[in-house]
N, C-alpha and C positions, 0 to 999 in steps of 0.2 A: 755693217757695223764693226769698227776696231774694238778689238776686245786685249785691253793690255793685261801683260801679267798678272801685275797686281795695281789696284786703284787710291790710291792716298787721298784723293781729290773728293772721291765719293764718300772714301771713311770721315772725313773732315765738315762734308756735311752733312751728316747725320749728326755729331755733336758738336758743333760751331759754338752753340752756345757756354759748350761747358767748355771749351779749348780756349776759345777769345778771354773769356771770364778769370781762366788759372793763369795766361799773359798778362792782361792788366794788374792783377794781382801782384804780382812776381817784380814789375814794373812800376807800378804804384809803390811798392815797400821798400824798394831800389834795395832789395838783401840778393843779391846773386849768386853769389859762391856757399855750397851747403847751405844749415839755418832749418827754418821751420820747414819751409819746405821737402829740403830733403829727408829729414828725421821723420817727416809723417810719409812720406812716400817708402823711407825702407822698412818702418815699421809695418806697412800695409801690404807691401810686398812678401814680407818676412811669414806672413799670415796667409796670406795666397800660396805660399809655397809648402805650407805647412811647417816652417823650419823658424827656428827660433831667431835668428840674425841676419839683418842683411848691412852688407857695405857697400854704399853707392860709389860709382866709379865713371869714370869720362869716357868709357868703351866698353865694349865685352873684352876685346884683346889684351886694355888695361887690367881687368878683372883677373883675366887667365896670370897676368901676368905677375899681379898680387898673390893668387893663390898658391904658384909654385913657391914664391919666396916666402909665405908662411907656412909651410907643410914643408921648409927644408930643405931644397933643391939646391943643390951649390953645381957651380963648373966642376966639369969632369965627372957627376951622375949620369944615367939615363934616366930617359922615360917613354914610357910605351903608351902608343896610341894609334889609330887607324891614318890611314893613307888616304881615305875618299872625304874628304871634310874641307874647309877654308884653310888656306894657311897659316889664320893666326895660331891654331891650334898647337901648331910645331913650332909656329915662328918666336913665341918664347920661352919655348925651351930653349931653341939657339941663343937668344937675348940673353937667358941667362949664363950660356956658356954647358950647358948640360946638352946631350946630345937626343936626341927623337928618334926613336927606335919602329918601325911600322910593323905593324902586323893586317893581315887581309880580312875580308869583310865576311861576313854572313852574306851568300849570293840574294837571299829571300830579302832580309832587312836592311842591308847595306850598312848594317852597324858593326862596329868591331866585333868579330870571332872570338869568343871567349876560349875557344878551345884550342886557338892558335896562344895565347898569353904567356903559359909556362915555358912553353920551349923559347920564349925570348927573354925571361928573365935570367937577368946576371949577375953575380955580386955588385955589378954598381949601379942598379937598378933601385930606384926610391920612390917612382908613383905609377898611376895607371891613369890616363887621360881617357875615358870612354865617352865617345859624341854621343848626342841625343839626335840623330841627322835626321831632316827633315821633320822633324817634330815626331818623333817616334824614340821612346825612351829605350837605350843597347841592355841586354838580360843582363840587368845589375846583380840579383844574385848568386852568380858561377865568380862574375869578375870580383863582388867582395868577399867571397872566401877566398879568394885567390889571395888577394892584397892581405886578408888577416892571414896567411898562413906564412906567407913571406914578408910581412911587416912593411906593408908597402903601402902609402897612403891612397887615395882614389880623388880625382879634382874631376866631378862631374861637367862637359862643355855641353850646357843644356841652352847653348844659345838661340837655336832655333825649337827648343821645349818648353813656353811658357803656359802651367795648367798640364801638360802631358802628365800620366802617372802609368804607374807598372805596379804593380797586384797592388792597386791600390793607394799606394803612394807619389806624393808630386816629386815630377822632377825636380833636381835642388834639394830633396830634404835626406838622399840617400849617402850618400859620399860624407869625403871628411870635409870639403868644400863644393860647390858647385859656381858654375859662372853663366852669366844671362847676358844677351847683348839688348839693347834695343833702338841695334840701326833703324832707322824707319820705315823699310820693308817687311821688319820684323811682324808678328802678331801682335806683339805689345811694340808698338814703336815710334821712340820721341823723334821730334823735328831737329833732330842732327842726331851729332854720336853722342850714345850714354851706354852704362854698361852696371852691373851688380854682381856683386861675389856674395851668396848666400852657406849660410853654415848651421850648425847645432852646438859648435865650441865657443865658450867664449873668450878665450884665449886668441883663438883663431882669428877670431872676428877684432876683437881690441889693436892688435897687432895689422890686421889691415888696414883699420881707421888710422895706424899712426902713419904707415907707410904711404897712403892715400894721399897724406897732407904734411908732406916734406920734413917727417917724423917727430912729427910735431905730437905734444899729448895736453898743449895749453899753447899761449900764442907766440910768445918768444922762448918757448923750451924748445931745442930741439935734440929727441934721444937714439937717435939714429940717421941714416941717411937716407932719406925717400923718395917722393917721386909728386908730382903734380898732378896726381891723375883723381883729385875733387867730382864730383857731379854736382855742376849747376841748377840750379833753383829754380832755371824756366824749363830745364827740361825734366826736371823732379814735377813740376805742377803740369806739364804736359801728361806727361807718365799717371801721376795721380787723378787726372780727370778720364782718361782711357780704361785704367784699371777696374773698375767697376762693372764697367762693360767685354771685358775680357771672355768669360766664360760664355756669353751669349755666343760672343765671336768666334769662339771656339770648336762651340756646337754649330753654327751653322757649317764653318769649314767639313766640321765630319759628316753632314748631310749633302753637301756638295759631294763631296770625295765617294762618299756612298752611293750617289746617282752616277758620280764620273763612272764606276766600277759594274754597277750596274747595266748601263747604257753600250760600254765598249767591251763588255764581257764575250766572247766566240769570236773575236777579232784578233788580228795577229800580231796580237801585243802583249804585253805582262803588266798586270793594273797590281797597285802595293801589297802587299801581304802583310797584315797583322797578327801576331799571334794574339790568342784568346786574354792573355791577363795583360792587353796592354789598349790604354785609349790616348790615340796619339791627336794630335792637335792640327795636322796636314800644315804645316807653315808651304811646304811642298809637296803637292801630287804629282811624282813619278812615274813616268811610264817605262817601257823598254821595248824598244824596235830596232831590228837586226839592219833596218836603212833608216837609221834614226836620222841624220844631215838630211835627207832626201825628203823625211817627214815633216823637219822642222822646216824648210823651203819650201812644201806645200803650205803649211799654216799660215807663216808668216805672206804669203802670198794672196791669203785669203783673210787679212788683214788679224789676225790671231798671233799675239805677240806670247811666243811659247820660249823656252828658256834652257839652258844647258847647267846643271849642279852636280857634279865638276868633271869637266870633259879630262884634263890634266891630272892624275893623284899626286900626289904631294912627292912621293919618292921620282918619281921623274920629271920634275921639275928642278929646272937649270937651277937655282940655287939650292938645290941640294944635291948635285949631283959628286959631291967633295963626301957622301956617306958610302957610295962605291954601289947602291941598287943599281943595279940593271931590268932592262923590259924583261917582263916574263916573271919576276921576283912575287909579282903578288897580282896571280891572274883574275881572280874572283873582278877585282878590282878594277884592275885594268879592259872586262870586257864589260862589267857594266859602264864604266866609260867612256866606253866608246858606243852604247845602246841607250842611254840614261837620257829621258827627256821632258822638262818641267810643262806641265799646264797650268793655263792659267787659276788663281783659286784667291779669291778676299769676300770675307764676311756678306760686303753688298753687293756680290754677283748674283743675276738675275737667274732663275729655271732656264728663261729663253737663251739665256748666252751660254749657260753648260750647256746645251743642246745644240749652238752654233757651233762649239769646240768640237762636239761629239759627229756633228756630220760634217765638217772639216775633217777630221782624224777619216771619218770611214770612207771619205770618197780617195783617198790615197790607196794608189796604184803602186 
């Protein structure tokens, strides 16, 4: 039996009914661009995250990319942020013209190093970008006294954190902003690209709504210069029939990941490590093996579609190699990526198929 990474096909049937339902909807009312839809989807969102605001967006990358421009960021700032994440993460800062400063990870969580922070800031340092990677929220509080002591804002990338908290708190609700994707792979994830920037300012939040909609604050004003990056109304009503059922989802991931850890424990691997004030959401269950290629070519052999989250770090990648890192600059980094290896994990995987994955994994030689 093929066991893909993740199953879109099976999440779909389980709620066909309420998916097909918010389509007709959306389509019947022929209101596409924002509208009722989206207004009850960020509202409900904004509530899930525990935070007072949310602004719907046509990406997560668009989201990231609102957040910098409302907390400040102009050409020729920095900002600082981890090396093992997507590249939207940096890639607008570049867009903006500010430049993306790396700092290396925590080897246990793969989240940015809080303790690496200060020695990179600089007078023209203005935010801290901290990933939420693989569904596991990075020690937000070392990073926001960092930021209040240096007056530095914080843009949480909790795009793979939706429901994640830390002592307590959801991802999204901690920072001056935070940003959510929900590509379709995601936990929460519409049938194409959509994206949200959630906040607790309201200011913050107004100024992305104008930015969002080609800075517009009524329909022919326009009071700045913005951007197209709207969230559509079929995929607000997709997102909004999903959302209810998030937290089930959520908890079954960590009962999966719980067994993954369980079952491949005294094997010669490294199953994730969570610290105690943190309940992560497994958007990815990480492993690490010293002939990880060699592991992922057994799996995939045994029809176990297992995954790589990110073989490359960001600072050695050909378009950024105009920053002057060199190999070796951020080793934590650089050797879990090269040992980093995703299994498979969604809501409706079977006992039986964590247990295919897990004697796959052990008969590797």
């Amino acid at each position: 039996m093929t066991i893909p990474l993740v199953d879109l096909k099976a999440q779909y049937a389980t709620i066909k009914p309420e998916i097909d339902a918010a389509m007709a909807r959306v389509v019947t009312n022929t209101a596409f661009i924002l509208g009722k839809e989206v207004a009850e989807f960020e509202k409900n969102f904004a509530a899930f995250c525990r935070a007072q605001h949310c602004v719907g967006a046509d990406s997560g990358t668009a989201a990231l990319h609102l957040a910098l421009l409302i907390c400040g960021v102009k050409p020729g700032d920095e900002v600082i942020t981890t090396t093992h994440t997507f590249i939207a993460t940096a890639e607008v800062i570049s867009l903006i013209g500010a430049r993306p400063v790396f700092v290396d990870i925590d080897p246990r969580t793969y989240n940015l190093d809080p303790n690496l922070i200060e020695r990179a800031i600089t007078p023209r340092t203005r935010a801290i970008i901290p990933v939420h990677l693989y569904g596991q929220p990075a020690e937000m509080d070392p990073i926001l006294e960092i930021a209040r002591q240096h007056n530095l804002r914080v843009i949480e990338d909790a795009a793979q954190a939706h429901g994640a908290e830390y002592r307590g708190k959801r991802a999204g609700s901690m920072g001056d902003v935070a940003c959510f994707s929900f590509y379709p792979g995601k936990n929460l994830g519409a049938y194409g690209d959509a994206g949200a920037l959630v906040t607790n300012n309201q200011e913050l939040a107004d100024n992305a709504r104008t930015l969002r909609d080609h800075g517009r604050r009524s329909k022919y004003e326009h009071f700045i210069t913005g951007y197209g990056y709207r969230l559509d109304a079929l995929q607000a009503a997709i997102l909004g029939a999903k959302l209810p059922h998030l937290d089930a989802w959520n908890a079954r991931r960590r009962a999966i990941a719980d067994r993954y850890t369980e079952l491949l424990t005294n094997l010669d691997i490294v199953t994730p490590y969570v610290p105690p004030h943190i309940t992560p959401i497994y958007h990815i269950y990480c492993i690490r093996h010293n002939n990880r290629d060699g592991l992922l070519k057994h799996l995939k052999a045994q029809g176990i579609e297992a995954g790589i989250h990110y073989p490359i770090p960001l600072h050695l990648q050909p378009v950024y190699q105009n920053l002057g890192y060199q190999v070796g600059a951020f080793p934590q980094t650089e050797k879990a990526a090269n040992e980093i290896l995703s299994l498979p994990i969604y809501p409706e995987m079977t006992d039986a198929q964590v247990e295919q994955v897990v004697d796959a994994v052990r008969t590797f030689k």
